[in-house]
MMTF fields as JSON, N, C-alpha, C and O atoms, coordinates in Angstrom:
{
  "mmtfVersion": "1.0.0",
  "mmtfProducer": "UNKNOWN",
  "numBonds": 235,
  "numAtoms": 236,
  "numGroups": 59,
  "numChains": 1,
  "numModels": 1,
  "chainsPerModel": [1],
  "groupsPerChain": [59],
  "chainIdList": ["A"],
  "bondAtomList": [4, 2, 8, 6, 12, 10, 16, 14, 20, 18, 24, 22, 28, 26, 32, 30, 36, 34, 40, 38, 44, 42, 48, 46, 52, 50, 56, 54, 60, 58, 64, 62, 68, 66, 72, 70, 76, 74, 80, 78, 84, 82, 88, 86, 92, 90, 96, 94, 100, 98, 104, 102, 108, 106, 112, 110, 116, 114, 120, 118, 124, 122, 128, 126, 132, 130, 136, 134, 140, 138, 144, 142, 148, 146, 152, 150, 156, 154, 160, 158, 164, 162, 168, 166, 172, 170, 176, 174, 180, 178, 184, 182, 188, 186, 192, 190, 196, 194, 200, 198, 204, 202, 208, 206, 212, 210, 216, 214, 220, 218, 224, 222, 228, 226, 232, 230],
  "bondOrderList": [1, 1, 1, 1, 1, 1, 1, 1, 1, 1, 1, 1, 1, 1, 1, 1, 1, 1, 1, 1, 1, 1, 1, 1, 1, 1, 1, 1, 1, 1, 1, 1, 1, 1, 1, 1, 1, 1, 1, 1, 1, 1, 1, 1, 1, 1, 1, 1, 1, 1, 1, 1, 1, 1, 1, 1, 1, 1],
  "groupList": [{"groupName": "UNK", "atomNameList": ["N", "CA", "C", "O"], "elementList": ["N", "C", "C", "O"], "formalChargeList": [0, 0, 0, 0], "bondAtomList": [1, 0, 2, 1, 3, 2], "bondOrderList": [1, 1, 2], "singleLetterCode": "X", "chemCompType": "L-PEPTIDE LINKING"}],
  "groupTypeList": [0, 0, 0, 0, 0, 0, 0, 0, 0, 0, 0, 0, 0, 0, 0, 0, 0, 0, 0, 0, 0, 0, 0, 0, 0, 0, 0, 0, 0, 0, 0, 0, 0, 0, 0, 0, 0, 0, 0, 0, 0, 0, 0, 0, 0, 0, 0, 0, 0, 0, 0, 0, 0, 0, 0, 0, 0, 0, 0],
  "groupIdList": [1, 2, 3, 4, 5, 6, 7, 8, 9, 10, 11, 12, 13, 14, 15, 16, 17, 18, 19, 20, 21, 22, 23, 24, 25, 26, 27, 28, 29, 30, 31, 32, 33, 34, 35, 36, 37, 38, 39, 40, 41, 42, 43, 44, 45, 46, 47, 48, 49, 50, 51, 52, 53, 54, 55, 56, 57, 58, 59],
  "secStructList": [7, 2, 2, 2, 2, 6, 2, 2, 2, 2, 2, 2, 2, 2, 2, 2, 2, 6, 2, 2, 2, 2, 2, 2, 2, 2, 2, 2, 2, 2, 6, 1, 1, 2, 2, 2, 2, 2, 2, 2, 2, 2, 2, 2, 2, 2, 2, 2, 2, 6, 2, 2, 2, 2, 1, 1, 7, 7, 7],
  "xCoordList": [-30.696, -30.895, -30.151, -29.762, -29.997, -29.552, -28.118, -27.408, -27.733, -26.265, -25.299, -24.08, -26.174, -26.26, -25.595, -24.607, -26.664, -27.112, -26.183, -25.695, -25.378, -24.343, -22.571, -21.457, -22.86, -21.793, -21.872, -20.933, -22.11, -22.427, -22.074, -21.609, -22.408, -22.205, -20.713, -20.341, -19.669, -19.083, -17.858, -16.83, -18.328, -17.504, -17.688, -16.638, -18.868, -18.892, -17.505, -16.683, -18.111, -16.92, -15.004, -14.022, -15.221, -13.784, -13.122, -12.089, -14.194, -13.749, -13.963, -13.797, -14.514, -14.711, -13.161, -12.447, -12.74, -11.644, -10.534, -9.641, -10.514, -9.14, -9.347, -8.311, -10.701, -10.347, -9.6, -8.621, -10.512, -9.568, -8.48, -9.465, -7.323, -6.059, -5.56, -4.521, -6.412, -5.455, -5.17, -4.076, -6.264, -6.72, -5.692, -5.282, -5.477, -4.098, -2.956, -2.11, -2.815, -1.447, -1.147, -0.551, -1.545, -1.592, -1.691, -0.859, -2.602, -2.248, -0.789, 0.288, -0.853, 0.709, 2.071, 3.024, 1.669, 2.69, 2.828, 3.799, 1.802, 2.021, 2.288, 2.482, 2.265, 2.253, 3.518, 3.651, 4.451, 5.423, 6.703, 7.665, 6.708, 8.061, 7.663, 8.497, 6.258, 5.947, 5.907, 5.8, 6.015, 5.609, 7.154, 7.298, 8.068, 9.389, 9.688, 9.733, 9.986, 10.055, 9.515, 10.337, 8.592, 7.773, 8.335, 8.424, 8.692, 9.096, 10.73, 11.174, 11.249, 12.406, 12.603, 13.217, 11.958, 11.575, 11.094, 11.405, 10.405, 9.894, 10.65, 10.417, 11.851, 13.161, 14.032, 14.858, 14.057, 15.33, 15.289, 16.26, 13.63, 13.258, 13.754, 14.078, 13.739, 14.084, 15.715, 16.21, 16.176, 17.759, 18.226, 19.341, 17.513, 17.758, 17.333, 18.081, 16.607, 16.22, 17.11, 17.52, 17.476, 18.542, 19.744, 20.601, 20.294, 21.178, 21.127, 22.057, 19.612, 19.674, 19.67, 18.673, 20.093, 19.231, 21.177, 21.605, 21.839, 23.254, 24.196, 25.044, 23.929, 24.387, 24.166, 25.126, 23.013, 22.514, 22.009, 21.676, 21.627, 20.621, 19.242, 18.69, 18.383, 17.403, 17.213, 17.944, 16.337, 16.537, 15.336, 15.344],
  "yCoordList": [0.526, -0.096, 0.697, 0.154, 1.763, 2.949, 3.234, 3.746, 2.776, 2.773, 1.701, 1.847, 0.085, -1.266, -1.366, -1.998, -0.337, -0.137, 0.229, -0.496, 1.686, 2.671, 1.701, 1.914, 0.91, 0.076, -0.984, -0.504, -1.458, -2.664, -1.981, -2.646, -0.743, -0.299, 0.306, 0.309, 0.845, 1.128, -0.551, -0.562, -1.502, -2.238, -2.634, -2.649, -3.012, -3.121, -2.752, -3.322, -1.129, -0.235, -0.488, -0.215, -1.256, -1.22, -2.086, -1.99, -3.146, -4.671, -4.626, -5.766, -3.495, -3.571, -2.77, -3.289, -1.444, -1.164, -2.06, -1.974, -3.131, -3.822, -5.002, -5.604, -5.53, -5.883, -5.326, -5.669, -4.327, -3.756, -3.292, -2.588, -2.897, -2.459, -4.288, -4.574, -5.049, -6.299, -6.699, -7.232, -6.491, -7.153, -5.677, -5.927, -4.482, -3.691, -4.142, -4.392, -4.304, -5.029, -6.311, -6.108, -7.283, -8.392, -8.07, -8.622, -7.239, -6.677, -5.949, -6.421, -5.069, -4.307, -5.317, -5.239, -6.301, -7.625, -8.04, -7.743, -8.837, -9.197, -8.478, -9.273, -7.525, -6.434, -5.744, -4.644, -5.839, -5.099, -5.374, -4.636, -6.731, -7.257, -6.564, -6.324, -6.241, -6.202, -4.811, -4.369, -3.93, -2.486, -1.992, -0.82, -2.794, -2.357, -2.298, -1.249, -3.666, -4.016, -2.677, -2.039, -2.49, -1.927, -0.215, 0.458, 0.363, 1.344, 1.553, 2.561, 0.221, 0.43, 0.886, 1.902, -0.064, 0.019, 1.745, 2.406, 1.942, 3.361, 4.745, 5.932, 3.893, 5.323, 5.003, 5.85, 3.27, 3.562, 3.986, 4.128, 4.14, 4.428, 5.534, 5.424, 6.493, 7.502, 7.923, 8.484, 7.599, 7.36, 6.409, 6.658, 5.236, 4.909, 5.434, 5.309, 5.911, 7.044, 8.177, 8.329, 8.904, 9.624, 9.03, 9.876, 7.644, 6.906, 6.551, 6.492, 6.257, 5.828, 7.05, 7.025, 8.599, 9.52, 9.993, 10.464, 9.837, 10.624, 9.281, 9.669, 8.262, 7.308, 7.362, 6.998, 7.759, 7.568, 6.956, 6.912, 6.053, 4.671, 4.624, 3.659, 6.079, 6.692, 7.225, 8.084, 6.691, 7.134, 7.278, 7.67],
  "zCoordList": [29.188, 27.886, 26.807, 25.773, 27.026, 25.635, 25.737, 24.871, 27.089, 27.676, 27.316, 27.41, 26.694, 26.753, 25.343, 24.969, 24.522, 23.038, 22.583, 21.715, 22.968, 22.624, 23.176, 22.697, 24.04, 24.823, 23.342, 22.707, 22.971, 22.108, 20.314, 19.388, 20.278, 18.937, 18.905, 17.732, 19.809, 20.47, 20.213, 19.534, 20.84, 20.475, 19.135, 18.492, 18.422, 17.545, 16.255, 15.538, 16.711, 15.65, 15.93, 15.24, 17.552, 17.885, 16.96, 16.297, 17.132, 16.312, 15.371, 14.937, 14.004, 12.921, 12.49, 11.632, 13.197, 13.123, 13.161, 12.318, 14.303, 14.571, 13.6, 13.317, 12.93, 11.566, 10.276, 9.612, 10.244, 8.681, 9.527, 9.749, 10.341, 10.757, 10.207, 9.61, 10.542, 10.647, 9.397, 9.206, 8.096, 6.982, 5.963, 4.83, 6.521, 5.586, 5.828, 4.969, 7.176, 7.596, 6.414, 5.356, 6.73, 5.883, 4.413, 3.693, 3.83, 1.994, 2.485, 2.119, 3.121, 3.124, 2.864, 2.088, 3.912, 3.935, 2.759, 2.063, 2.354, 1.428, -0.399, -1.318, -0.563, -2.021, -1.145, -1.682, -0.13, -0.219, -0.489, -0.275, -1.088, -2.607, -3.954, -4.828, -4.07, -5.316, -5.602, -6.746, -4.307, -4.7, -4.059, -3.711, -3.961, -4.113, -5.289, -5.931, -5.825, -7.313, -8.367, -9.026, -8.391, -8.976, -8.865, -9.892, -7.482, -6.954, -7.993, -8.543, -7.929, -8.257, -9.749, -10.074, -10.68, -11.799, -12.376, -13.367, -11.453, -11.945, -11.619, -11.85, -10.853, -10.538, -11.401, -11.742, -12.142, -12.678, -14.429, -15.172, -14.806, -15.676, -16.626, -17.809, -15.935, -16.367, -16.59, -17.567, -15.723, -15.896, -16.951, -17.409, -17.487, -18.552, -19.425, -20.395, -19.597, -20.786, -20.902, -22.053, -20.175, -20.293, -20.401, -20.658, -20.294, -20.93, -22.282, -23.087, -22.487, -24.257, -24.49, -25.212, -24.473, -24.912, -25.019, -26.072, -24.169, -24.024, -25.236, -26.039, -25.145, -26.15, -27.156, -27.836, -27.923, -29.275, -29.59, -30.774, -28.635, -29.24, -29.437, -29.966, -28.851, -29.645, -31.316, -31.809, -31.896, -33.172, -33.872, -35.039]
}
């Protein structure tokens, strides 16, 4: 019975794991146009700032 118990909680946790693995996959999928985008934006940030900054167009 306690072998039955521990066998059963055991899968339980397997299939609660291979849910959330499945349910990041799928957010990963989907938010990874947006966290490029976003990635890109925030490298090219600063290099334009040091462009408005070597131009003069800070004032």
């Amino acid at each position: 019975m306690q072998d039955d118990l521990i066998t059963r909680i055991f899968r339980a946790y397997e299939d609660f794991q291979d849910s959330k693995k499945a349910f990041l996959d799928e957010l990963e999928r989907k938010l990874h146009p947006f966290l490029e985008v976003l990635g890109a934006i925030i490298m090219l940030a600063p290099i334009l700032w040091i462009f408005s900054l070597l131009l003069g167009t800070n004032k």
